[in-house]
MINU-338348 format. One line per 8 residues: number of its first residue (from 0); their letters; for each residue x, y, z of N, C-alpha, C. Coordinates in steps of 0.02 Angstrom, whole numbers, plus 50000, padded with zeros to 5 digits. Example, Ala and Ser with C-alpha at 12.3 -4.5 7.8 and 13.67 -1.06 7.14 Angstrom:
BEGIN
0 = AS = 50660:49716:50390:50615:49775:50390:50660:49835:50390  50642:49888:50354:50684:49947:50357:50645:50002:50394
//
This chain:
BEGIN
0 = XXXXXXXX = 52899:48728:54169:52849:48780:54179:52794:48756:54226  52760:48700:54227:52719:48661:54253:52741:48675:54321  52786:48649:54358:52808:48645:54433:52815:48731:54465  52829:48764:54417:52819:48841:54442:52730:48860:54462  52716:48844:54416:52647:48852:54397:52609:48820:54483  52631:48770:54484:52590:48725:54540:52626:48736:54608  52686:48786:54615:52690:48816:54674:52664:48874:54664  52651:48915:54620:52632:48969:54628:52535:48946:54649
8 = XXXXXXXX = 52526:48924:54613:52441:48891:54625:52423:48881:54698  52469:48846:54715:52470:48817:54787:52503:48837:54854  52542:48906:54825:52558:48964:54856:52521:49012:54885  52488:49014:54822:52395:49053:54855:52364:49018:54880  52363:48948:54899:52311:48917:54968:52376:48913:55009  52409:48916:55032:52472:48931:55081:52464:48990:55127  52487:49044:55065:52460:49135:55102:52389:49112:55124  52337:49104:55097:52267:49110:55125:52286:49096:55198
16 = XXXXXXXX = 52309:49037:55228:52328:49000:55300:52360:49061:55318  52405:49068:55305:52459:49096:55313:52427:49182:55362  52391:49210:55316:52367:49259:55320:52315:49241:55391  52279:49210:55380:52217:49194:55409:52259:49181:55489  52287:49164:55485:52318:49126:55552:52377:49203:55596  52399:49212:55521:52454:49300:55553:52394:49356:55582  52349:49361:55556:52316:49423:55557:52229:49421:55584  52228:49342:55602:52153:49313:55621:52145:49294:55675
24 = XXXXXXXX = 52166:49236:55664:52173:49159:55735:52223:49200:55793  52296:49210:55774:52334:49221:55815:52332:49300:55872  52305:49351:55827:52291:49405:55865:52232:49403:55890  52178:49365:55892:52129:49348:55930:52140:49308:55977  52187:49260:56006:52220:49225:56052:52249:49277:56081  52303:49300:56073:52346:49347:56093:52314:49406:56147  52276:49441:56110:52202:49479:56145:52182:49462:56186  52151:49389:56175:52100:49369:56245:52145:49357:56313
32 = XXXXXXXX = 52212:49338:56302:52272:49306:56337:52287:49384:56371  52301:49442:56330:52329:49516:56359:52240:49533:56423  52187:49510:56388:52136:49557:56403:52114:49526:56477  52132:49474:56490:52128:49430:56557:52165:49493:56612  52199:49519:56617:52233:49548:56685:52223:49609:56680  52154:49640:56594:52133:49700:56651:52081:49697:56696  52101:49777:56721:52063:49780:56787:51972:49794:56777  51930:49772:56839:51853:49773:56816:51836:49864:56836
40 = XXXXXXXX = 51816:49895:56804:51787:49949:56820:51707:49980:56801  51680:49995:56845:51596:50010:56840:51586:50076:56791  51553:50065:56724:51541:50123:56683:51482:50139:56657  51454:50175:56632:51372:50209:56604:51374:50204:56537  51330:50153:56511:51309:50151:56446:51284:50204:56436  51300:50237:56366:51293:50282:56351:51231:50294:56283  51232:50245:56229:51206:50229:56189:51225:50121:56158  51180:50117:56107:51220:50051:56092:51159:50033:56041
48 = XXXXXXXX = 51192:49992:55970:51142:49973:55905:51183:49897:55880  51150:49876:55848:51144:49826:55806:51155:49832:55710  51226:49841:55678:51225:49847:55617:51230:49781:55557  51188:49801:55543:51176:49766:55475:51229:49746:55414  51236:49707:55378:51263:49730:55312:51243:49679:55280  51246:49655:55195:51215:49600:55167:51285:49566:55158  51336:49496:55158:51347:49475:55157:51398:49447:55060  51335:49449:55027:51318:49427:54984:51323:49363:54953
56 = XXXXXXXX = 51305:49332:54992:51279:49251:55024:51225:49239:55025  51155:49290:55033:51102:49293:55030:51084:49301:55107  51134:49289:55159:51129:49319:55226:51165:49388:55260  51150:49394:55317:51174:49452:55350:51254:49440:55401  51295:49484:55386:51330:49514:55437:51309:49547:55523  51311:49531:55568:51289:49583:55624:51363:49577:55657  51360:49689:55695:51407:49671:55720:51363:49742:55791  51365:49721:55830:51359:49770:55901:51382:49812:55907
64 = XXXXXXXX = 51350:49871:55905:51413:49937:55905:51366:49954:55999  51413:49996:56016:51390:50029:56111:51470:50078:56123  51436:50133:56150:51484:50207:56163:51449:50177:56274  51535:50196:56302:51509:50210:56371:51550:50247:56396  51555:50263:56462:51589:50309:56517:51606:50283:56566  51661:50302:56559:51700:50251:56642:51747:50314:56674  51772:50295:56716:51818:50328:56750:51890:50269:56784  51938:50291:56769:52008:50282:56786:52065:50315:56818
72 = XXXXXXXX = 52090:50304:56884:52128:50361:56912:52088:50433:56912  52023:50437:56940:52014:50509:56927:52008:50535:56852  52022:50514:56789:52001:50540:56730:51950:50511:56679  51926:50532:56658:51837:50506:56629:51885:50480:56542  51858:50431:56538:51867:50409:56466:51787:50387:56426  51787:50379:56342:51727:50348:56326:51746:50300:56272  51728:50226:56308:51767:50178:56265:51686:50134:56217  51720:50115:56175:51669:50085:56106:51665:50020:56100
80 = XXXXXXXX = 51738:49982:56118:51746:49924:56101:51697:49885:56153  51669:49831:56109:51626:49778:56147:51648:49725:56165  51678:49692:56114:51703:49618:56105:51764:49603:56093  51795:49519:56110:51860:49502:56081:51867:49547:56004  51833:49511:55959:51824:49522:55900:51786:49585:55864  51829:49613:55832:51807:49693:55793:51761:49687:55746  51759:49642:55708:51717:49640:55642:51667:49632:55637  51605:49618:55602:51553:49580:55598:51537:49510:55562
88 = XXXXXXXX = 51504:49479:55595:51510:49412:55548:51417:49379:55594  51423:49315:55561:51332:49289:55566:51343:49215:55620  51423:49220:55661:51428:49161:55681:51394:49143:55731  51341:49100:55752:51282:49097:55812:51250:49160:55806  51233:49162:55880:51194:49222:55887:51215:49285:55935  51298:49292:55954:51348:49325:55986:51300:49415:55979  51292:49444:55934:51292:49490:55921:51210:49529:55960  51173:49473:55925:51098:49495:55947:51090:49468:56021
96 = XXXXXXXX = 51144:49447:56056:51123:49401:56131:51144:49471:56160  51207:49497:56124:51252:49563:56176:51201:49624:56162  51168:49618:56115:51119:49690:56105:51050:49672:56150  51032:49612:56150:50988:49610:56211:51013:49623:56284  51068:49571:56296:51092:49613:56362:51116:49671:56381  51131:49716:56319:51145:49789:56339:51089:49835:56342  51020:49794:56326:50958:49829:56321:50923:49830:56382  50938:49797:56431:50934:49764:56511:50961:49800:56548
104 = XXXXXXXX = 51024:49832:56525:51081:49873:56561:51042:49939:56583  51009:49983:56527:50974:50042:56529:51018:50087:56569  50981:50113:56637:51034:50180:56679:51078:50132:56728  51099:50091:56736:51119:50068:56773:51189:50055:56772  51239:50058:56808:51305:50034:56782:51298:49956:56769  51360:49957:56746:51389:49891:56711:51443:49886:56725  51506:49841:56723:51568:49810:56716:51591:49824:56663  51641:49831:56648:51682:49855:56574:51747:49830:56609
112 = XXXXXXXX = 51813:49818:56575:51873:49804:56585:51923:49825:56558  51963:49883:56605:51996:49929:56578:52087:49897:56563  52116:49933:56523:52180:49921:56513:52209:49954:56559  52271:49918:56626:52279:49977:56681:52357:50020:56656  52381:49977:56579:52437:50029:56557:52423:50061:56511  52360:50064:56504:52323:50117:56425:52251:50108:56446  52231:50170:56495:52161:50171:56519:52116:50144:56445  52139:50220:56415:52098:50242:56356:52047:50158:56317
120 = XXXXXXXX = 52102:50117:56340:52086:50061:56325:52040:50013:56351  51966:49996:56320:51912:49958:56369:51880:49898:56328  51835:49866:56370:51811:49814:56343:51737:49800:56366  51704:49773:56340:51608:49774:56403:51634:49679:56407  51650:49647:56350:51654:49582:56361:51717:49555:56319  51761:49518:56387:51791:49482:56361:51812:49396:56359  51745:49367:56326:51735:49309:56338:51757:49313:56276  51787:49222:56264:51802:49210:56223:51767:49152:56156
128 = XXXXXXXX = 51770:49181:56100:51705:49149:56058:51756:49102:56001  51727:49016:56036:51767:48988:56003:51726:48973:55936  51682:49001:55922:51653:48982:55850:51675:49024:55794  51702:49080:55805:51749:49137:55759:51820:49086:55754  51856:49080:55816:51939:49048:55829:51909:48987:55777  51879:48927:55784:51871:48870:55717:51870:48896:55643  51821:48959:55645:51801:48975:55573:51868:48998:55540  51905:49051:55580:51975:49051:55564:52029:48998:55563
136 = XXXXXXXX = 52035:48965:55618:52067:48886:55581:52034:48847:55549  51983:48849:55524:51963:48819:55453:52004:48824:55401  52020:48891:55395:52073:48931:55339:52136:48902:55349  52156:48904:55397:52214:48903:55422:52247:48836:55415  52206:48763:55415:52206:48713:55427:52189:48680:55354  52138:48695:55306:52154:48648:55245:52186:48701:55203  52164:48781:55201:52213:48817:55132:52253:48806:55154  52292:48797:55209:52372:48807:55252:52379:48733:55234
144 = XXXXXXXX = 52359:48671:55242:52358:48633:55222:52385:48589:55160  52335:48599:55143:52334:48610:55053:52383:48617:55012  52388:48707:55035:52443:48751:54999:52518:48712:55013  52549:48705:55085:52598:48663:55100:52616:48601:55073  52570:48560:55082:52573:48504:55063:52575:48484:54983  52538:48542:54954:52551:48542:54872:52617:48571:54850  52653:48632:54905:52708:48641:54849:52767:48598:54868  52734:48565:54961:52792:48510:54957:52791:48450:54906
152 = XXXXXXXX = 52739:48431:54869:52752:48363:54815:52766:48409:54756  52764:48455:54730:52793:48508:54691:52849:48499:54670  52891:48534:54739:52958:48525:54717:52971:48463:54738  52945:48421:54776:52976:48351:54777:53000:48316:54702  52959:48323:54677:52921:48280:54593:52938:48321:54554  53007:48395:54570:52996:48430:54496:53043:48436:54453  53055:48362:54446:53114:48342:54420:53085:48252:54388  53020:48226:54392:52994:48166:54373:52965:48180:54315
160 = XXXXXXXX = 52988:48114:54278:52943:48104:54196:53008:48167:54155  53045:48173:54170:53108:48235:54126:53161:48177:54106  53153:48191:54024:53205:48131:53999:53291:48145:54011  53309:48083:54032:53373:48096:54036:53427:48115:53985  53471:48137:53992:53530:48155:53932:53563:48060:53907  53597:48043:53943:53615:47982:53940:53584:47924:53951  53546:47915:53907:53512:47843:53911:53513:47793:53856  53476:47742:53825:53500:47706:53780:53443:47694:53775
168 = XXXXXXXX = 53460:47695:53678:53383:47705:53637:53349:47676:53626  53402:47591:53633:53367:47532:53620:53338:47522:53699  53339:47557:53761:53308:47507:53809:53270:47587:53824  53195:47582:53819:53173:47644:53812:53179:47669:53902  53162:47621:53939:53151:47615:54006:53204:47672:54056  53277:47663:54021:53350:47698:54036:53322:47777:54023  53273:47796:54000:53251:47882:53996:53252:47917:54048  53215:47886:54101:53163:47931:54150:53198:47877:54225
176 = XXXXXXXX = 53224:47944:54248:53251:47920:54328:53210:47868:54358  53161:47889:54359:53084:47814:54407:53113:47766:54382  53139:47751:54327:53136:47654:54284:53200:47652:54284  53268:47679:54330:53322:47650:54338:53332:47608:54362  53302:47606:54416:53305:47565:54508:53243:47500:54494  53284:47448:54488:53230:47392:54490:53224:47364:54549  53222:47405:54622:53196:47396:54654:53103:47458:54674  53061:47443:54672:53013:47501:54694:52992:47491:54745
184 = XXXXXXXX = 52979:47535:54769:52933:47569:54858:52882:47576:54839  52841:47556:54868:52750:47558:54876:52742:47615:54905  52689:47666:54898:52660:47716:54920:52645:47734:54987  52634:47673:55036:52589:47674:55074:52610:47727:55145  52674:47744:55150:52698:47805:55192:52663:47876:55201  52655:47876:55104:52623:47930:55100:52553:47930:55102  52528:47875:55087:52436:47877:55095:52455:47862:55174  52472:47849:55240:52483:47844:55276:52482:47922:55311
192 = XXXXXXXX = 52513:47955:55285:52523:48035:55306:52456:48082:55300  52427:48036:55214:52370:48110:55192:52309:48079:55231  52305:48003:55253:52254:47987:55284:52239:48003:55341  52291:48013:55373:52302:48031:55427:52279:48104:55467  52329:48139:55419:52292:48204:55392:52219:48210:55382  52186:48197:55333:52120:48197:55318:52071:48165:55398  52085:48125:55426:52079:48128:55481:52074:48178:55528  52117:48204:55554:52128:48251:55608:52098:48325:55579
200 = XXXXXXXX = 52096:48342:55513:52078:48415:55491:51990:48392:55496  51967:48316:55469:51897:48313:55474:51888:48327:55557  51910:48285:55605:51897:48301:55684:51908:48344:55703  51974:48385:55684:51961:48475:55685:51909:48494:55698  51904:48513:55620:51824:48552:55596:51766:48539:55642  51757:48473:55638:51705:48446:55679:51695:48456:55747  51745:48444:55788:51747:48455:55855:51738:48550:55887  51769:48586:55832:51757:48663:55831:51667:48675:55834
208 = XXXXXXXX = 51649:48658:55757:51593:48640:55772:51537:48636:55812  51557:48567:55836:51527:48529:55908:51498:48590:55956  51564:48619:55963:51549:48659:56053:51516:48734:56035  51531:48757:55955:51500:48813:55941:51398:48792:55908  51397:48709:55907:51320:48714:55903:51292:48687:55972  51324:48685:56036:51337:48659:56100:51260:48736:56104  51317:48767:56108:51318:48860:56136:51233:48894:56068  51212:48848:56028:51158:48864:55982:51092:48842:56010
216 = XXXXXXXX = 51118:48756:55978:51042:48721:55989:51083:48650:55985  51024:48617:56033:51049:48537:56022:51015:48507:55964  50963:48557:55915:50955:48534:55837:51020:48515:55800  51067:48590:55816:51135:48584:55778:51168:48515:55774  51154:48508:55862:51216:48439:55859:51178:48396:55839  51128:48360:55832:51085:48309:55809:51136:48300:55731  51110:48367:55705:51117:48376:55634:51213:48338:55610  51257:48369:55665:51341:48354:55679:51343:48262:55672
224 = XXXXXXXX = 51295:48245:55717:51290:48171:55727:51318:48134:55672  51283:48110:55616:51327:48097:55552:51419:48097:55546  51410:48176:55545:51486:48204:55526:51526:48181:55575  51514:48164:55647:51559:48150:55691:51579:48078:55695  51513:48037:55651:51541:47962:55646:51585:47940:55584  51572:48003:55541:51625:47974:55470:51705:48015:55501  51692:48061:55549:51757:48069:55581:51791:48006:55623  51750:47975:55669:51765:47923:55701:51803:47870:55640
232 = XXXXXXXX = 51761:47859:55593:51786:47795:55554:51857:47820:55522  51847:47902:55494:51924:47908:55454:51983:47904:55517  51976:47915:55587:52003:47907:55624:52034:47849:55646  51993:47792:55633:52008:47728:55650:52030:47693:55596  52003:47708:55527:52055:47661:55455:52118:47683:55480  52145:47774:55484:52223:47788:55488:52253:47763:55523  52208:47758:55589:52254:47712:55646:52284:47610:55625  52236:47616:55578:52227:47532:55570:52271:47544:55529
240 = XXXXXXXX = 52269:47587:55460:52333:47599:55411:52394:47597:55453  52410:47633:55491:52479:47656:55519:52493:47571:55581  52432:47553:55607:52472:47488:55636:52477:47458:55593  52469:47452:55546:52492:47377:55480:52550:47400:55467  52570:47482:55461:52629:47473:55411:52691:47457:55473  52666:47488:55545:52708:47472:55594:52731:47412:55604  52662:47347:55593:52699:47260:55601:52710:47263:55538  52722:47279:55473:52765:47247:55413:52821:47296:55387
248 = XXXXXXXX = 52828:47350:55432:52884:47399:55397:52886:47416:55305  52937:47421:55295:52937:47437:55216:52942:47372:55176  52911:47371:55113:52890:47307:55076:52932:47317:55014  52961:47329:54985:53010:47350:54938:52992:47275:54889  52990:47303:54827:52970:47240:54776:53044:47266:54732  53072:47202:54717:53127:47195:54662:53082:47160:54597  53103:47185:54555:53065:47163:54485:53117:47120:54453  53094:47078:54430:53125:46995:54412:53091:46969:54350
256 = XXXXXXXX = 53068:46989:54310:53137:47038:54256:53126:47095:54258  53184:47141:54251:53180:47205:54255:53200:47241:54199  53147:47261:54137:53096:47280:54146:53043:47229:54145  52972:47228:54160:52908:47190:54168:52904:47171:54092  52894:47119:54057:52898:47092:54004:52838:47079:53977  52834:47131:53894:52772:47113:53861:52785:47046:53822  52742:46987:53821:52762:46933:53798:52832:46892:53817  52812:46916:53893:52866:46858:53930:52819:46866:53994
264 = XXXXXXXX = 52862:46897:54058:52831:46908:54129:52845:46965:54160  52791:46973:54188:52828:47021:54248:52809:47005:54325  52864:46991:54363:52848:46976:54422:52899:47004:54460  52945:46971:54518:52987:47008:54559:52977:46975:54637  53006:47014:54674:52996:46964:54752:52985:47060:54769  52941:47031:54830:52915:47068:54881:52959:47030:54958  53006:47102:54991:53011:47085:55067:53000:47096:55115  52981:47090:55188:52967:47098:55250:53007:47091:55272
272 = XXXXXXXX = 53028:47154:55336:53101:47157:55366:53108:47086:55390  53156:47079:55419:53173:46983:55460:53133:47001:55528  53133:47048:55557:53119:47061:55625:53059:47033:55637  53014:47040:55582:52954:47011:55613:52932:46949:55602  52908:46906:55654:52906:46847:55653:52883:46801:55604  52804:46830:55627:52761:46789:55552:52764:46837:55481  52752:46815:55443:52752:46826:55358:52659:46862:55362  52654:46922:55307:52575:46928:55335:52535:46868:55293
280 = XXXXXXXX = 52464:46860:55303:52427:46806:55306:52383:46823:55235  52358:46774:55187:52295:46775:55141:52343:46827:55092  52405:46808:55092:52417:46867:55020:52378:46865:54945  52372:46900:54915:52348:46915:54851:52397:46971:54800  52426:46938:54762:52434:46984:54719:52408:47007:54636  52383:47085:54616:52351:47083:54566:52410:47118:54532  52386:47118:54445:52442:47151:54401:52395:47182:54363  52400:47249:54364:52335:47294:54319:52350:47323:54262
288 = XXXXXXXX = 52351:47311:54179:52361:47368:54160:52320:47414:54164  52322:47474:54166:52265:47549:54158:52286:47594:54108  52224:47593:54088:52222:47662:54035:52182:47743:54071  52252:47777:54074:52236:47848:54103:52208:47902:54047  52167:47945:54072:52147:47972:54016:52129:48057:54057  52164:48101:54027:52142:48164:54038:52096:48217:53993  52047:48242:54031:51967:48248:53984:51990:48321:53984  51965:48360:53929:51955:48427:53916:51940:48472:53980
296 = XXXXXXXX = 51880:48428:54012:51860:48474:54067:51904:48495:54124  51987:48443:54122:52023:48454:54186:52007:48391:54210  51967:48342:54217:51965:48289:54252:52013:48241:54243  52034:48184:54255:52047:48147:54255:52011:48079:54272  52043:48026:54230:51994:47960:54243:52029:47881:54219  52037:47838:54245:52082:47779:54244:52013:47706:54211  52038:47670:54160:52002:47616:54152:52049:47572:54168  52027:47509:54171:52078:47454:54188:52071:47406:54111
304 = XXXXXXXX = 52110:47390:54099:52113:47361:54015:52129:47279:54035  52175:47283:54074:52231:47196:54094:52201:47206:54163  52194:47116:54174:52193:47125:54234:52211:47049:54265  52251:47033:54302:52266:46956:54347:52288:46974:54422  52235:46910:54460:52265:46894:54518:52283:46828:54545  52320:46817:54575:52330:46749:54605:52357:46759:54675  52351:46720:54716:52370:46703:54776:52442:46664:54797  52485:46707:54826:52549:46652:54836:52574:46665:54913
312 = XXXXXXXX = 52595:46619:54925:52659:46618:54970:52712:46640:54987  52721:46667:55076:52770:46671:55076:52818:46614:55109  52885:46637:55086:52972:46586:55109:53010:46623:55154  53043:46609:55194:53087:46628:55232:53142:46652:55209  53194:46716:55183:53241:46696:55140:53281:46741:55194  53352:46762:55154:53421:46776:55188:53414:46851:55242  53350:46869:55212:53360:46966:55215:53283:46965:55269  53244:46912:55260:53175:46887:55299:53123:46864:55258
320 = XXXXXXXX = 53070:46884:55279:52998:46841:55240:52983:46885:55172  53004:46837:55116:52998:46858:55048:52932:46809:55019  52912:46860:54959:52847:46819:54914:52882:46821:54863  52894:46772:54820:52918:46776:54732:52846:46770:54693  52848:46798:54646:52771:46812:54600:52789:46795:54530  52761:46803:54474:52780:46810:54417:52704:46796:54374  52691:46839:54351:52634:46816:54284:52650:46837:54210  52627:46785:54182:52639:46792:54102:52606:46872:54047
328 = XXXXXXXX = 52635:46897:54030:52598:46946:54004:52601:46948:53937  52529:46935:53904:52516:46919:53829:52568:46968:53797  52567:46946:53766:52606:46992:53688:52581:47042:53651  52507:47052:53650:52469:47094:53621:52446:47155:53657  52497:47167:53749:52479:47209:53779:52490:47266:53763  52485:47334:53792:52543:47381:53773:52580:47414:53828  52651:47420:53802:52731:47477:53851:52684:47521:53886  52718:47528:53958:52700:47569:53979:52715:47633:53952
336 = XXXXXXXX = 52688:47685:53961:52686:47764:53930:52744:47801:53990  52774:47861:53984:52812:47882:54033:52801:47902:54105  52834:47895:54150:52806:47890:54247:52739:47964:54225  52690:47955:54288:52689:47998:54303:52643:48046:54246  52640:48001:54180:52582:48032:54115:52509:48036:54138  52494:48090:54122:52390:48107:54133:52360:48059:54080  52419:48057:54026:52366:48001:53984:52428:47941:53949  52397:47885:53945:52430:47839:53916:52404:47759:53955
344 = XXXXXXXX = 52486:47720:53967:52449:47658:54012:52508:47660:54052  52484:47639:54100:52509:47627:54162:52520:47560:54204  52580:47500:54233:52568:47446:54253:52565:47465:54314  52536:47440:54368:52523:47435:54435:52527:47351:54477  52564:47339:54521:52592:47296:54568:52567:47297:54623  52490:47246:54647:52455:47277:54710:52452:47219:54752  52483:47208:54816:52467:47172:54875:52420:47174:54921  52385:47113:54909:52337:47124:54962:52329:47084:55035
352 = XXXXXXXX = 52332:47079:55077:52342:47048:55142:52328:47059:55189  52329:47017:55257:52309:47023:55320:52396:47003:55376  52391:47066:55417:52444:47057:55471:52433:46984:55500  52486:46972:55558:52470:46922:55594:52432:46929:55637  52404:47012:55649:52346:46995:55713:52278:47014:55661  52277:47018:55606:52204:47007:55555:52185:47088:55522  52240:47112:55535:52258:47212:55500:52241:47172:55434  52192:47198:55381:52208:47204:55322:52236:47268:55296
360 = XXXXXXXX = 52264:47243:55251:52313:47308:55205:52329:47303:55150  52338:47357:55107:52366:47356:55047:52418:47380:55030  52471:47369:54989:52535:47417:54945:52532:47410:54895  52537:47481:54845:52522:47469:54794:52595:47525:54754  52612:47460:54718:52667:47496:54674:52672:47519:54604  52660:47584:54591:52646:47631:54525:52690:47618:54469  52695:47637:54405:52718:47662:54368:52772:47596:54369  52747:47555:54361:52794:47488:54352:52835:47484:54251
368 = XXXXXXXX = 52899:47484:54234:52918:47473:54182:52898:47400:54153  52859:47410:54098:52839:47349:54057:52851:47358:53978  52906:47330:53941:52919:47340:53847:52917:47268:53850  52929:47275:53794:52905:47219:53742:52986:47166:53745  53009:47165:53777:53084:47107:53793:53086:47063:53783  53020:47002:53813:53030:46930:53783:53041:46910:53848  53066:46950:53905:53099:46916:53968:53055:46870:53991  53103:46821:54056:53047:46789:54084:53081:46791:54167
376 = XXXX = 53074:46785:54229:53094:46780:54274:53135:46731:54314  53197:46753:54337:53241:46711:54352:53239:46644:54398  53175:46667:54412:53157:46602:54475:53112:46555:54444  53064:46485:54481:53014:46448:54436:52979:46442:54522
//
């Protein structure tokens, strides 16, 4: 029920994009792109106002209304439309700049721009206002976002933490697909992707921004200043994330004993493809237990209960540059709880290190299997 639930949830920030981008962003492109090759024709303002509405935001809506008269082939038309954009909205000051300059106009002609395969069809201005096009990919870009990216881990995951039919009662671990494979993959692909992400939607926003408080006041951008340097920095960790994982490729940890042993060990080897030369530098590895805990309110919140680190070495071995680890884990700890639980405990497997050109980085491997076995690890 849960995984229905959280595409449908995340279905509605999907459509929001979805919508926003079919019926917003894209026919306002489309428009300005058709409205370029009509023709300029001289017409008589006829009337023209400034409407109001409250928002209910505690600000105003304005949108420019103006009636004029033109002529086409010999036949008189009276066109209304002002702008790219039909609606009203409070973005800059578009609305009250066009009601001053149509107040300038008085008896005099003006320019208007007719449609030459549908006279009937006119325009007084067709400049294009990129501070509406952002406000609409705003929408478009984190609900579209969002929504995607949530019902893609959705159905990715909607089949994790579901006990298996065939497993064995005495090894509790044999339940749940995650604790078959005693080999695990570290995360870091995917924090790699959302960082990345989070990146480019912050410089988005920001850069939209930028050129629509360009066109305001240079108060605005003062004010941007800030926002454009925590864009700079999320810009530059992703890049630094993504060259680390580029010089160490995938780090795949085998667990040695498998499962992680309460009152024995849990350790395992960590590898680096062969291809790359050096081994990375200053490793650290920690072993965490955590206690997850989900609050009434919907929150969530992690304590750390266990905790060891030590520093080791890497060896050269058959497959390339491997680390072997192993720490003792008291007897009085407790089993991990099932993958993927809002509440219980959780073991975690975290590397810490520096590339060979001084990238620091982390991988960190979840939902590690730890019972009570006695094991100890095959290596010394």
């Amino acid at each position: 029920m849960g995984k229905y639930f959280g595409l449908i949830f995340f279905g509605i920030f999907a459509a929001v994009g979805v919508r926003m981008f079919a019926f917003n962003s894209m026919p306002m492109i489309v428009d300005w792109v058709k409205i370029q090759s009509w023709q300029p024709v001289q017409a008589s303002l006829i009337d023209h106002s400034i409407a109001y509405s409250h928002n209910g935001e505690g600000s105003f809506n304005y949108k420019v209304k103006a009636s004029y008269e033109y002529h086409y082939n010999n036949h008189k038309y009276i066109g209304k439309r002002v702008g790219i954009n039909r609606g009203s909205d409070n973005i800059g000051s578009y609305h009250k700049d066009m009601r001053q300059k149509l107040s300038r106009v008085g008896n005099k002609p003006m320019t208007v721009w007719v449609n030459p395969n549908e006279p009937s069809q006119a325009i007084i201005d067709r400049s294009f206002r990129y501070g509406v096009l952002f406000f609409y990919l705003f929408f478009v870009v984190v609900f579209g976002g969002i929504g995607f990216c949530g019902m893609y881990f959705v159905w990715k995951y909607r089949n994790a933490g579901n006990k298996l039919v065939n497993n064995d009662p005495e090894k509790p671990w044999t339940e749940y697909a995650e604790w078959l494979d005693p080999i695990k993959k570290d995360n870091q692909r995917t924090a790699n992707f959302a960082g990345l992400g989070l990146a480019l939607i912050w410089n988005f926003l920001i850069i939209g921004s930028f050129f629509a408080a360009i066109k305001e006041s240079w108060f605005y951008v003062i004010v941007l200043l800030p926002f454009i340097a925590v864009g700079i920095y999320l810009l530059y960790k992703s890049i630094e994330m993504i060259r680390s994982y580029r010089q160490t490729g995938l780090m795949p940890l085998s667990l040695d004993p498998f499962p992680g042993s309460i009152g024995g060990q849990l350790g395992g080897v960590i590898y680096v493809d062969k291809r790359f030369t050096a081994p990375p530098k200053n490793t650290q590895i920690e072993v965490q237990s955590v206690r997850k805990i989900h609050h009434d309110d919907g929150d969530s919140s992690e304590r750390n209960i266990w905790y060891q680190a030590e520093n080791f070495d890497w060896e050269m071995g058959e497959y390339g540059w491997q680390l072997r680890f192993y720490f003792e884990i008291p007897d009085d700890k407790s089993i991990s709880s099932p993958p993927l639980s809002s509440n219980g405990i959780e073991w975690k497997v975290i590397l810490k290190a520096e590339t060979e050109s001084g990238i620091k980085f982390e991988r960190c491997y979840d939902d590690i299997p730890v019972f009570a076995t006695g094991q100890n690890a095959s290596f010394k």
